[in-house]
N, CA and C atoms as a LAMMPS dump frame, in Angstrom:
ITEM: TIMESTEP
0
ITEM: NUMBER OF ATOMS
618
ITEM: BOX BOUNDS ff ff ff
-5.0000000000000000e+02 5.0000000000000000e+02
-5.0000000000000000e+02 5.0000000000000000e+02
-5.0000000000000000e+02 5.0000000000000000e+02
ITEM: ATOMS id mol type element x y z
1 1 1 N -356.308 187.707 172.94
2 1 2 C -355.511 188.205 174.047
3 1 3 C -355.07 187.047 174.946
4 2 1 N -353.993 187.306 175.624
5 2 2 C -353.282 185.822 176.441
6 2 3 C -353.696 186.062 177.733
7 3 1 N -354.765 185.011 178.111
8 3 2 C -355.641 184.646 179.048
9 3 3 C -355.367 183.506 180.277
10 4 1 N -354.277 182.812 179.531
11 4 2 C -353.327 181.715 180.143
12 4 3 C -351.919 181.651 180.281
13 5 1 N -351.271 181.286 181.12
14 5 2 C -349.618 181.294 180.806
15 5 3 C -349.465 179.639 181.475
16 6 1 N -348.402 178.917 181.413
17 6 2 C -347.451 178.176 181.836
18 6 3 C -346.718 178.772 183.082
19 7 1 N -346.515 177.914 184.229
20 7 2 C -345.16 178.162 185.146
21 7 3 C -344.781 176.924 185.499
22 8 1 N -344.453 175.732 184.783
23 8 2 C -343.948 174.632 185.41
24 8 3 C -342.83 174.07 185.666
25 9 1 N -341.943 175.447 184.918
26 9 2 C -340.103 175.512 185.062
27 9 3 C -339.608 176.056 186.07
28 10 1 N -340.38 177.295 186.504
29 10 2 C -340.469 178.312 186.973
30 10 3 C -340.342 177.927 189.274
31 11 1 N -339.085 178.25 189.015
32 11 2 C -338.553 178.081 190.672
33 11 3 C -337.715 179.251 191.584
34 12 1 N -337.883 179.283 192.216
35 12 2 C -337.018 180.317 193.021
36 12 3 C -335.899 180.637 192.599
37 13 1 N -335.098 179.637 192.788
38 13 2 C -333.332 179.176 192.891
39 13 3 C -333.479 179.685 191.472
40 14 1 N -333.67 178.955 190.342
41 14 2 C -333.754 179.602 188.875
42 14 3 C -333.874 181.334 188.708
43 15 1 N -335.081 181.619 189.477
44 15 2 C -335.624 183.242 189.134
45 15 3 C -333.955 183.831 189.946
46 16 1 N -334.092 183.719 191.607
47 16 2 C -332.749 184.243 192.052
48 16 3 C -331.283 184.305 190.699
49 17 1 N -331.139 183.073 190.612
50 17 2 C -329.751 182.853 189.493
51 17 3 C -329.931 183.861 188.046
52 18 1 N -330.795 184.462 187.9
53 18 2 C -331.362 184.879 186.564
54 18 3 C -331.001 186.284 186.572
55 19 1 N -331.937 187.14 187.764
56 19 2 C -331.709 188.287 188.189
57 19 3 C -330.608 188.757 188.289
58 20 1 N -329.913 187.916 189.268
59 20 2 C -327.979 187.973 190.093
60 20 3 C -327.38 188.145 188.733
61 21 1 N -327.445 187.428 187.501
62 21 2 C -326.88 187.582 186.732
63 21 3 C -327.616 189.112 185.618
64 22 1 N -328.324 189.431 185.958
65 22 2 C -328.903 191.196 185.512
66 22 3 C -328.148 192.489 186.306
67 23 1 N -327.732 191.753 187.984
68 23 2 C -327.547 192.558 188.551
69 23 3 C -328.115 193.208 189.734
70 24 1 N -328.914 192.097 189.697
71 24 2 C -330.556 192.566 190.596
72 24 3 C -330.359 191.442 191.602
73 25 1 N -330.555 192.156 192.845
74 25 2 C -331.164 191.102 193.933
75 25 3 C -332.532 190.719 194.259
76 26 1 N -332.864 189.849 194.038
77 26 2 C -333.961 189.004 194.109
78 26 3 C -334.786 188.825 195.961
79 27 1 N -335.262 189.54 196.519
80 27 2 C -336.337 189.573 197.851
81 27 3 C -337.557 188.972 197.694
82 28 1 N -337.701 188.518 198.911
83 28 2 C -338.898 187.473 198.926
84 28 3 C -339.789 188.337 200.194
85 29 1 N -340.173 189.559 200.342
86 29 2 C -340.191 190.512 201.381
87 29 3 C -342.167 189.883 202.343
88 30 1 N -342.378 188.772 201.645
89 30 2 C -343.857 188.594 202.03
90 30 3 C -343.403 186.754 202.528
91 31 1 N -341.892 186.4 202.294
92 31 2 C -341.586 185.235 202.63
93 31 3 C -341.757 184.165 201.61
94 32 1 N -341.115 183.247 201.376
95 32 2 C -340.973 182.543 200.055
96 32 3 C -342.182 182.074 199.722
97 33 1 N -342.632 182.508 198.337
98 33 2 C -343.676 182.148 197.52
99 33 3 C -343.463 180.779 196.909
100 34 1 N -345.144 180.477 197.06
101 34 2 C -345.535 178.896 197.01
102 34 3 C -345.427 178.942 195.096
103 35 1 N -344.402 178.193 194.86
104 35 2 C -343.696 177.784 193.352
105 35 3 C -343.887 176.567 193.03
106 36 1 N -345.193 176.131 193.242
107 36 2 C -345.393 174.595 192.639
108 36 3 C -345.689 174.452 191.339
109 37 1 N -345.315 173.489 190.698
110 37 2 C -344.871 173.77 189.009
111 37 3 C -346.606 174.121 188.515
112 38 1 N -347.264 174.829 187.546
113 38 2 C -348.25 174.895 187.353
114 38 3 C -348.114 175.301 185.853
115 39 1 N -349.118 174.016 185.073
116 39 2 C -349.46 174.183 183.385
117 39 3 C -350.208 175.5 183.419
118 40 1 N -351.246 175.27 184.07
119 40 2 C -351.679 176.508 183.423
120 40 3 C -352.088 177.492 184.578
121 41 1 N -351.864 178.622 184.713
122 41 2 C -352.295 179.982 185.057
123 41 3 C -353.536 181.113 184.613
124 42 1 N -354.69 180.996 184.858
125 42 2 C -355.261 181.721 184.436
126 42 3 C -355.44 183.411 185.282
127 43 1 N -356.814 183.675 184.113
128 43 2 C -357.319 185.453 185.289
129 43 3 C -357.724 185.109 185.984
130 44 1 N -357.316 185.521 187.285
131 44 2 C -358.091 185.575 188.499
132 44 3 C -357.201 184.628 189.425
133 45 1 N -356.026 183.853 189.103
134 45 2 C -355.581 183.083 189.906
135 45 3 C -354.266 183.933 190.456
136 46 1 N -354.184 183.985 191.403
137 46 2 C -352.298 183.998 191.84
138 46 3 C -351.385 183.362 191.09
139 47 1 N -350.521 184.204 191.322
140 47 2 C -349.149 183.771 190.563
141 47 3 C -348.028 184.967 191.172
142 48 1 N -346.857 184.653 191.083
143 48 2 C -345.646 185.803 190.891
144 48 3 C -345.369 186.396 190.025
145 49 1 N -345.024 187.867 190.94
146 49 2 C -344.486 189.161 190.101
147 49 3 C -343.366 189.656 190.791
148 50 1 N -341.986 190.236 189.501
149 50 2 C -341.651 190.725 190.472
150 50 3 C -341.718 192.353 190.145
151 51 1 N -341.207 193.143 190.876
152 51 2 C -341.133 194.546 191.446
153 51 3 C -340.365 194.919 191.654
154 52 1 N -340.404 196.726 191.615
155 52 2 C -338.798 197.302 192.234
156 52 3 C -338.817 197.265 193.948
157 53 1 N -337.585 197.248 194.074
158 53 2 C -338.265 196.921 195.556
159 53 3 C -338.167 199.048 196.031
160 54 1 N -338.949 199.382 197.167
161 54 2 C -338.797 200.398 197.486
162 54 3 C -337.472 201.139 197.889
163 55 1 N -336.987 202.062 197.33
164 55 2 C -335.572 203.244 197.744
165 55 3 C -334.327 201.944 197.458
166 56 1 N -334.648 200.908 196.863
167 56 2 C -333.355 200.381 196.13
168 56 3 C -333.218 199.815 195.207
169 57 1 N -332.487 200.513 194.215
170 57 2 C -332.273 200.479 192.741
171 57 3 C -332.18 199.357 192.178
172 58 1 N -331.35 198.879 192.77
173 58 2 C -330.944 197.284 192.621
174 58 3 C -331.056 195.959 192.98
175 59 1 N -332.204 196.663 193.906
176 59 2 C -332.875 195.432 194.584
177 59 3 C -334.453 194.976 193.473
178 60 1 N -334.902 193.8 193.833
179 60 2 C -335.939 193.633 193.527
180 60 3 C -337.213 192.62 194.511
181 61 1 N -338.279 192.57 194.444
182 61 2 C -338.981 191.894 195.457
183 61 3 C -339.687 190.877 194.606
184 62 1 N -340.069 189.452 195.013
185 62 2 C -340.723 188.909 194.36
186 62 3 C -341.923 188.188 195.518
187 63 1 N -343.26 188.499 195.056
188 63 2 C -344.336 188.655 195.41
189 63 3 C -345.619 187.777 194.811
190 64 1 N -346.965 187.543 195.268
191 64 2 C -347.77 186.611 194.586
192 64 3 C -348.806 187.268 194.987
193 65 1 N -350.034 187.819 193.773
194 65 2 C -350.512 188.952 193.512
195 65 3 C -351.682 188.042 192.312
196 66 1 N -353.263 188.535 192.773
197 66 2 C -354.001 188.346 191.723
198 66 3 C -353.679 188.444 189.999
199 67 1 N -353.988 187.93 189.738
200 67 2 C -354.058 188.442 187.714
201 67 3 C -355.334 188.939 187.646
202 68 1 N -355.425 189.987 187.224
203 68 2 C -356.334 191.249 186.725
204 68 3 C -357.23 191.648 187.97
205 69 1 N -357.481 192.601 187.592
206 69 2 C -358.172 193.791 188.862
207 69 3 C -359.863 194.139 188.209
208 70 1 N -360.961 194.402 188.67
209 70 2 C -362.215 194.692 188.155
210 70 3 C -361.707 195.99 187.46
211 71 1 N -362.48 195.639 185.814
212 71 2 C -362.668 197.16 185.379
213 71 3 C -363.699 197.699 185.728
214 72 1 N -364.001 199.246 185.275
215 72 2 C -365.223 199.701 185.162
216 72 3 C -367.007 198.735 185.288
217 73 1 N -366.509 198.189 184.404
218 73 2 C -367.641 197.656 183.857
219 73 3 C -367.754 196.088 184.73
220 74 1 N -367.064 196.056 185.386
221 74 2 C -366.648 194.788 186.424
222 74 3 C -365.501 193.649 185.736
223 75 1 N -365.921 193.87 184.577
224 75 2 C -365.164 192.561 183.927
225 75 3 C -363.69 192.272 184.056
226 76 1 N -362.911 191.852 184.399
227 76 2 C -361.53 191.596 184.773
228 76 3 C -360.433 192.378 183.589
229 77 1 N -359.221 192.968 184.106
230 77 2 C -358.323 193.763 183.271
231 77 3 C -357.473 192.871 183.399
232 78 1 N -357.293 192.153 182.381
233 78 2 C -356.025 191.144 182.226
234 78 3 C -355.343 191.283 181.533
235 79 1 N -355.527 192.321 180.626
236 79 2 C -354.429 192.733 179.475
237 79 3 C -354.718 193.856 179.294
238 80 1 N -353.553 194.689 179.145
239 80 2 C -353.745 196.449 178.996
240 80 3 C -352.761 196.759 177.729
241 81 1 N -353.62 197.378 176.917
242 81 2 C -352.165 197.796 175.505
243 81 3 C -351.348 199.055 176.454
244 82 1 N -349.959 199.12 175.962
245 82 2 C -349.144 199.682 176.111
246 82 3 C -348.812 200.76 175.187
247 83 1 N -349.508 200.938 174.018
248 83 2 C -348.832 202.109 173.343
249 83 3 C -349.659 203.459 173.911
250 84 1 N -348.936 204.421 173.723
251 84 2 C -348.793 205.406 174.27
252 84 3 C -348.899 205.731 175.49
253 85 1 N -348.318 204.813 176.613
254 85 2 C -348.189 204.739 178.202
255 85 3 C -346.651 204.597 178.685
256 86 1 N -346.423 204.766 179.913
257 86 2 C -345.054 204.949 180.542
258 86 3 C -345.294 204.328 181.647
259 87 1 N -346.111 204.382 182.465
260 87 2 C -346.198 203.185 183.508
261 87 3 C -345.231 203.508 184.654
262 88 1 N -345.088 204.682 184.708
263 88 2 C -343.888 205.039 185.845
264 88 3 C -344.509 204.616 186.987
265 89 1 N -343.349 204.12 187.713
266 89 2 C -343.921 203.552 189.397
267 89 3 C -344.124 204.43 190.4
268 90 1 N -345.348 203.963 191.101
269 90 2 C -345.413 205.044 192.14
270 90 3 C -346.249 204.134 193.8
271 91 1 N -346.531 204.773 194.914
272 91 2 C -346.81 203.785 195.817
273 91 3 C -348.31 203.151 195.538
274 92 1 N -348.827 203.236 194.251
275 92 2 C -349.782 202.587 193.927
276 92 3 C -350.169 201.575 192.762
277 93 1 N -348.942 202.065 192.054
278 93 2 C -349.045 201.424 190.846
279 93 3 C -347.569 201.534 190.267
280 94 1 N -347.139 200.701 189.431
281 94 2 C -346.369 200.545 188.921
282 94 3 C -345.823 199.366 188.068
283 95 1 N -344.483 199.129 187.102
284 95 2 C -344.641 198.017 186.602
285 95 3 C -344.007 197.059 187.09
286 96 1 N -343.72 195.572 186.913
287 96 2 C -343.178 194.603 187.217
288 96 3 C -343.15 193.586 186.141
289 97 1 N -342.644 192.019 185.771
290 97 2 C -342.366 191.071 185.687
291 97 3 C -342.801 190.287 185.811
292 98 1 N -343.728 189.403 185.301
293 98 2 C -343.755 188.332 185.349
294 98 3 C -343.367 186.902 184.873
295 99 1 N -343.073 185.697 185.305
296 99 2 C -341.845 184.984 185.377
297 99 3 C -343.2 183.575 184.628
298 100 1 N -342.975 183.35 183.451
299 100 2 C -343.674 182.279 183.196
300 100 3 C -342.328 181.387 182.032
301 101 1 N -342.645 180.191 181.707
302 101 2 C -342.274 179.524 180.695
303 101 3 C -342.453 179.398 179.473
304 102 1 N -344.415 179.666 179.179
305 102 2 C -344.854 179.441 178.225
306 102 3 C -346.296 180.397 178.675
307 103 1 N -346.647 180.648 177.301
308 103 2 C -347.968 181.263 177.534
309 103 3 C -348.787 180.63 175.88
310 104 1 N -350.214 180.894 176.099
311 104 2 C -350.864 180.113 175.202
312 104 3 C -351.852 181.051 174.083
313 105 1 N -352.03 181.091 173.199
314 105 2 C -353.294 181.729 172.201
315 105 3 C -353.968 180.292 171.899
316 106 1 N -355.082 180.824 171.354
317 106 2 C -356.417 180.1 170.723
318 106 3 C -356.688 180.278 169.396
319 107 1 N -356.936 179.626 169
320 107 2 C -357.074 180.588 166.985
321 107 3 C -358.518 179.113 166.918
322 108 1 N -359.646 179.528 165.773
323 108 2 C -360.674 178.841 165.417
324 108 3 C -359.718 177.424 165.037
325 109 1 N -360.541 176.168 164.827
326 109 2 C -360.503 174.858 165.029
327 109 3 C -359.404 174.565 163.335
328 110 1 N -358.349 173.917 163.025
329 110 2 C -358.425 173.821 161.841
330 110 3 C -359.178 172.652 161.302
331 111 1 N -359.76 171.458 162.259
332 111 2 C -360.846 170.193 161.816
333 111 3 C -362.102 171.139 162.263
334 112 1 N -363.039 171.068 161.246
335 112 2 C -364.226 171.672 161.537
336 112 3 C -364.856 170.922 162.451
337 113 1 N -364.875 169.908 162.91
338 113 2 C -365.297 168.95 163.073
339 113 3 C -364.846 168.888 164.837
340 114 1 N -364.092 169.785 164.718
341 114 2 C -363.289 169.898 166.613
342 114 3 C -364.676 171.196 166.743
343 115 1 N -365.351 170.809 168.655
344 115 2 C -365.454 171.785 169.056
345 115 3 C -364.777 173.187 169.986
346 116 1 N -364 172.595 170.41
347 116 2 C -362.944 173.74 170.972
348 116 3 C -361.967 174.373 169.684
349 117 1 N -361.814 175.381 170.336
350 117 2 C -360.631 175.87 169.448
351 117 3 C -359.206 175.679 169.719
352 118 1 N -358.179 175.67 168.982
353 118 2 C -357.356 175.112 169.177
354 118 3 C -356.387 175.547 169.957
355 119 1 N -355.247 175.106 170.84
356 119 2 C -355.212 175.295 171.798
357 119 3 C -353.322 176.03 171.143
358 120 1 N -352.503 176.541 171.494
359 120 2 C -351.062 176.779 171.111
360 120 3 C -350.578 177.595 171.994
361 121 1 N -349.117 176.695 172.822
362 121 2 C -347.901 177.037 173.877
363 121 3 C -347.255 177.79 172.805
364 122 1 N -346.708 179.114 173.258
365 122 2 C -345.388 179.762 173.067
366 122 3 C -344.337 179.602 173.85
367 123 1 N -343.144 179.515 173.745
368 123 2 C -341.783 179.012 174.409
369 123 3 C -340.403 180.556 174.23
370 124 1 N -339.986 180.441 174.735
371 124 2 C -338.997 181.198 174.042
372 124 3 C -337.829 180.83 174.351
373 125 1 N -337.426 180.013 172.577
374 125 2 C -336.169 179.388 172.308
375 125 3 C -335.155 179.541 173.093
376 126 1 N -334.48 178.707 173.645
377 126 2 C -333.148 178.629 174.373
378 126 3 C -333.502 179.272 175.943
379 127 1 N -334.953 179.496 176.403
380 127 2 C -334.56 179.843 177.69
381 127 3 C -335.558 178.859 178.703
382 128 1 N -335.017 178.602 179.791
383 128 2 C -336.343 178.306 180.743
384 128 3 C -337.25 178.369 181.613
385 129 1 N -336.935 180.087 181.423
386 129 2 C -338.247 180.977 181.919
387 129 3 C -337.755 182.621 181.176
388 130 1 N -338.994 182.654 181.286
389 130 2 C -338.661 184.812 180.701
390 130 3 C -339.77 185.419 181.221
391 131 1 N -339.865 186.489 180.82
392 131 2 C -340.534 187.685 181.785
393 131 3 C -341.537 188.245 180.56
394 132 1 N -342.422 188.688 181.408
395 132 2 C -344.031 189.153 180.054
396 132 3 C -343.704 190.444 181.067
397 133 1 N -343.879 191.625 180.591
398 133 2 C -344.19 192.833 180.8
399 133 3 C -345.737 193.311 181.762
400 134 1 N -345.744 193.685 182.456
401 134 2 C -346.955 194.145 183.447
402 134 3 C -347.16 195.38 183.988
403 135 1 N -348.232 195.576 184.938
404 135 2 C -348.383 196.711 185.551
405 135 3 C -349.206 195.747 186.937
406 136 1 N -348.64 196.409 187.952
407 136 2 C -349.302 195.927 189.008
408 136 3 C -350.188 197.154 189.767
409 137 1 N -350.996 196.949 190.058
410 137 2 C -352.246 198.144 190.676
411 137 3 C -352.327 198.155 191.842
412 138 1 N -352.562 199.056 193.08
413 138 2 C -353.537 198.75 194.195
414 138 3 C -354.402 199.542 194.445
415 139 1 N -355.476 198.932 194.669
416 139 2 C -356.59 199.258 194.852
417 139 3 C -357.775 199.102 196.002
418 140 1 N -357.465 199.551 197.303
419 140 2 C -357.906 198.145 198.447
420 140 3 C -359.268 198.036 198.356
421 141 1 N -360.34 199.34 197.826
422 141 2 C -361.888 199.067 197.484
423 141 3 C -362.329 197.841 196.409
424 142 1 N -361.674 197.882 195.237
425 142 2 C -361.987 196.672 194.392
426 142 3 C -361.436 196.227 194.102
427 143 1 N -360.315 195.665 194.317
428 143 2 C -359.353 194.813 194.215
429 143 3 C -360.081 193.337 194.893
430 144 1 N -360.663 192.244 195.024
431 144 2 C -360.856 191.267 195.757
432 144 3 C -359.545 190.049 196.164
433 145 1 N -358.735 190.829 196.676
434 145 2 C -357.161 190.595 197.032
435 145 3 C -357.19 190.92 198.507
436 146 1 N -356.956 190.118 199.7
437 146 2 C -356.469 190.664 200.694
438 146 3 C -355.323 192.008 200.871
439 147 1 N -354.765 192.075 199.912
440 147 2 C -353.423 193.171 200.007
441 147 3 C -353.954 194.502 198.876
442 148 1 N -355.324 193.771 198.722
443 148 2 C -355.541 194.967 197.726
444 148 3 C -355.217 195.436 196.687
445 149 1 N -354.072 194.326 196.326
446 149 2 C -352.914 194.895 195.082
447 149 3 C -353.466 193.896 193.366
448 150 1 N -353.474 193.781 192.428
449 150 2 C -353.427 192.76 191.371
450 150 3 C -352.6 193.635 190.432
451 151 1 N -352.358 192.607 189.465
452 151 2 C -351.123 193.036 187.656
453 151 3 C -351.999 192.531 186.409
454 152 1 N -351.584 193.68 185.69
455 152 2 C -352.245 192.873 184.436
456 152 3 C -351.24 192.655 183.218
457 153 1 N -350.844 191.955 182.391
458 153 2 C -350.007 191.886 181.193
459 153 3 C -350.385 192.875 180.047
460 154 1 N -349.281 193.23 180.018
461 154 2 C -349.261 194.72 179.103
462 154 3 C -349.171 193.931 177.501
463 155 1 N -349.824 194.929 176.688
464 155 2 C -349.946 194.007 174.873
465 155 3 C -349.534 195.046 174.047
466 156 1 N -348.691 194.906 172.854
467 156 2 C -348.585 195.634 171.677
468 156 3 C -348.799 194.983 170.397
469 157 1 N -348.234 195.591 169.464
470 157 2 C -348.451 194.775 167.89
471 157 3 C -347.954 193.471 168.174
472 158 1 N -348.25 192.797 167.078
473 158 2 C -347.495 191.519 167.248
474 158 3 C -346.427 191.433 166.501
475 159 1 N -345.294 190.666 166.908
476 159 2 C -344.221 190.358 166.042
477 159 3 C -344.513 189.256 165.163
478 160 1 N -343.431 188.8 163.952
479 160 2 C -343.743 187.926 163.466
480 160 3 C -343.978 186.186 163.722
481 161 1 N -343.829 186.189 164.786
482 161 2 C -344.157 184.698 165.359
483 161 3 C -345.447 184.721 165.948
484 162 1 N -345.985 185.944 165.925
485 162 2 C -347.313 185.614 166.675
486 162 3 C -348.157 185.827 165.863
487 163 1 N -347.807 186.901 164.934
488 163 2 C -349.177 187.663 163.934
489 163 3 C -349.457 186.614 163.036
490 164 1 N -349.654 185.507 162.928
491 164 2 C -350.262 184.152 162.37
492 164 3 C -351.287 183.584 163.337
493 165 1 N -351.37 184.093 164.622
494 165 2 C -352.14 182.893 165.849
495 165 3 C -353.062 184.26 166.149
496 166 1 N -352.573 185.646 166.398
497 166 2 C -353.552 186.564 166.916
498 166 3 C -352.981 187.954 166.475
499 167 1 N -353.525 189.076 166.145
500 167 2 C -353.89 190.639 166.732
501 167 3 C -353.16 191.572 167.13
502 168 1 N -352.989 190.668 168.796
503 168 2 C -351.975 191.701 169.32
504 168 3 C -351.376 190.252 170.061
505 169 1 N -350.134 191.229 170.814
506 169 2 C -349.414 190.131 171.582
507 169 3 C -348.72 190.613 172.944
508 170 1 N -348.989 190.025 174.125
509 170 2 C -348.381 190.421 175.253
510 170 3 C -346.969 190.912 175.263
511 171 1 N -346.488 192.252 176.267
512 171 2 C -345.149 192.482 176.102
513 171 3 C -343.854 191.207 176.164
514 172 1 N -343.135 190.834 175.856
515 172 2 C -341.836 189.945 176.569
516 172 3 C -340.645 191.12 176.325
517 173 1 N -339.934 190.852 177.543
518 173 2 C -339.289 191.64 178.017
519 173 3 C -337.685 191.017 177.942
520 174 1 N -336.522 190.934 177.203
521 174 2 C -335.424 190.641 176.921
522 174 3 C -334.768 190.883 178.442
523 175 1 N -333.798 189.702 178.479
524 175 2 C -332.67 189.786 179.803
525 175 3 C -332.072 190.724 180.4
526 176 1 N -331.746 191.674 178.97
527 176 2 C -330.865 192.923 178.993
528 176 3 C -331.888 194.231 179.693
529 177 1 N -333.51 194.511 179.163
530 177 2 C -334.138 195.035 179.669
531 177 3 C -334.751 195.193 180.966
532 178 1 N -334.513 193.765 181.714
533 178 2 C -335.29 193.783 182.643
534 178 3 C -335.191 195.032 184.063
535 179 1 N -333.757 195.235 184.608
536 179 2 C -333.206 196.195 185.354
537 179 3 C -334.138 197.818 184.842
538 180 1 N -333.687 198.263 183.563
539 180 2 C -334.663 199.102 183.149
540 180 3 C -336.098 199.022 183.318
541 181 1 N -336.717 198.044 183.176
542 181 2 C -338.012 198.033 183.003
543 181 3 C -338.389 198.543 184.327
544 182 1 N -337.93 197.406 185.123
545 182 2 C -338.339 197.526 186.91
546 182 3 C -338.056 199.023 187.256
547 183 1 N -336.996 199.373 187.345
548 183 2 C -336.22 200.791 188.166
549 183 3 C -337.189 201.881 187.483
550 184 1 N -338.174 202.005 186.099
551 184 2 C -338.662 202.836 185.518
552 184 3 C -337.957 204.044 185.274
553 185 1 N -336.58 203.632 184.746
554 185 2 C -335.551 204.7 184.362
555 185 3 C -335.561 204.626 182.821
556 186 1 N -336.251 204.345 182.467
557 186 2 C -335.99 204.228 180.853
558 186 3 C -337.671 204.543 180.166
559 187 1 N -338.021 205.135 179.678
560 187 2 C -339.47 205.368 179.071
561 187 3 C -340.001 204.102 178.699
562 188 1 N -341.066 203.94 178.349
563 188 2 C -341.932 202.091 178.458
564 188 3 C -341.476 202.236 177.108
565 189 1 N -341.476 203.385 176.232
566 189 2 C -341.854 203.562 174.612
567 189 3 C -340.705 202.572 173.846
568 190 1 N -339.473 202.939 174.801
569 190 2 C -338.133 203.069 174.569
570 190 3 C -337.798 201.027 174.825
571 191 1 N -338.428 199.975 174.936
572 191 2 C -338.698 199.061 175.845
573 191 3 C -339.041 197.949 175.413
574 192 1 N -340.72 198.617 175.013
575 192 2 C -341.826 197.639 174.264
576 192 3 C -341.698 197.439 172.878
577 193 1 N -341.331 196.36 172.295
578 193 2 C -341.072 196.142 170.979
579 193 3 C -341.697 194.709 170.178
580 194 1 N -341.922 194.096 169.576
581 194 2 C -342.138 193.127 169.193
582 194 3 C -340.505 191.899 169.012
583 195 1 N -340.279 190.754 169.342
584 195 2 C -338.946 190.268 169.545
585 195 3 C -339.127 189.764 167.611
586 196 1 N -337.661 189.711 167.458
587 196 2 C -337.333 188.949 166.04
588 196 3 C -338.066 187.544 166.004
589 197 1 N -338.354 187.871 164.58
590 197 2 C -338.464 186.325 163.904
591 197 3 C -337.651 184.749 164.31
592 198 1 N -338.54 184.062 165.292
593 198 2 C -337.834 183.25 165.63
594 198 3 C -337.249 182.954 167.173
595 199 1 N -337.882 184.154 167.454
596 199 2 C -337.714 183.747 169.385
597 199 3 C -338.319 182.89 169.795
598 200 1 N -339.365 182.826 169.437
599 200 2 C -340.449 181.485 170.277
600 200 3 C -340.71 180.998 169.005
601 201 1 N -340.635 179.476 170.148
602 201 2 C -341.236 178.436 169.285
603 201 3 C -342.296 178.361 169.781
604 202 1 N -343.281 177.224 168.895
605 202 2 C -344.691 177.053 169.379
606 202 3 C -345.754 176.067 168.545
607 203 1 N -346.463 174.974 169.581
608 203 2 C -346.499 173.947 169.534
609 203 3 C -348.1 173.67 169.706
610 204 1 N -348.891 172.675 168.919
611 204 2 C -350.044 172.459 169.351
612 204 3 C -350.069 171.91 170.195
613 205 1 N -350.797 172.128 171.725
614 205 2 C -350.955 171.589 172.693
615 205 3 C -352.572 171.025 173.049
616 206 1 N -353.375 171.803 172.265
617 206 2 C -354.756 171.083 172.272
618 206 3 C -355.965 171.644 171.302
């Protein structure tokens, strides 16, 4: 499961120019979020999401929000499968966006002789940032968030660029989808897909 992402492309001015061109206005409603380039992102750290913004369609908010929320069992929800869910938004929950460059899997060592396992960036060809699929929660009892709120990255089958490295694979969410995704006018079912052969590239990084 993807435990890490990349944001070191990843800037305001870029996210704004991206949206505008979806159609979407881009809000900063908590005041401009701290976008300092960052390799890696893990659970439990901040990062940006964005959101529908409230009673406008076409607006959107972009916000900086824990990664994963305590489950049950305490252990952190950082990835939630998506099949058979809809995720419709409501004043507690709902889905959003998140804006990374690259995100990473682990697969066993191919030198036996390495003790870590090996480390591999996903990219997706020709762009320089895209959006992973989410759900953002609030929760103000266990949430350990001042705002009470955290997101977790939503997972389905894997497509063929991934089902070599892992299992399953976090949502990514196409340019054309994003307006749908946010506004929750379109069913999740209708949405979540695995991308063609050949969207991401991907590179040993350690």
């Amino acid at each position: 499961m993807c435990n890490e992402v990349s944001r070191r492309r990843v800037d305001l001015d870029l996210l704004r120019i991206a949206y505008e061109q979806q159609f979407i206005t881009l809000n900063t409603p908590e005041g401009a979020p701290n976008m300092a380039p960052l390799e890696s992102v893990r659970i439990t750290d901040p990062t940006v999401i964005v959101r529908a913004a409230a009673n406008a369609p076409s607006e959107a908010e972009l916000v900086t929000r824990r990664w994963s929320w305590p489950g049950p069992s305490g252990k952190p929800v950082y990835n939630y499968r998506s099949e058979g869910r809809d995720f419709r938004n409501s004043a507690k929950q709902g889905r959003c966006l998140v804006p990374v460059d690259g995100f990473y899997e682990f697969t066993a060592p191919a030198d036996p002789a390495k003790k870590r396992k090996d480390k591999w960036l996903f990219r997706w060809a020709g762009e320089d940032i895209f959006m992973i699929a989410g759900l953002w929660k609030r929760d103000e009892a266990a949430i350990p968030d001042p705002r009470g709120e955290a997101f977790t990255l939503l997972t389905c089958e894997p497509g063929p660029d991934i089902a070599p490295y892992h299992s399953r694979q976090i949502v990514l969410m196409p340019r054309t989808r994003w307006a749908a995704w946010l506004d929750g006018s379109v069913p999740a079912q209708e949405l979540i897909a695995p991308l063609p052969e050949g969207t991401l590239t991907v590179e040993l990084v350690g």
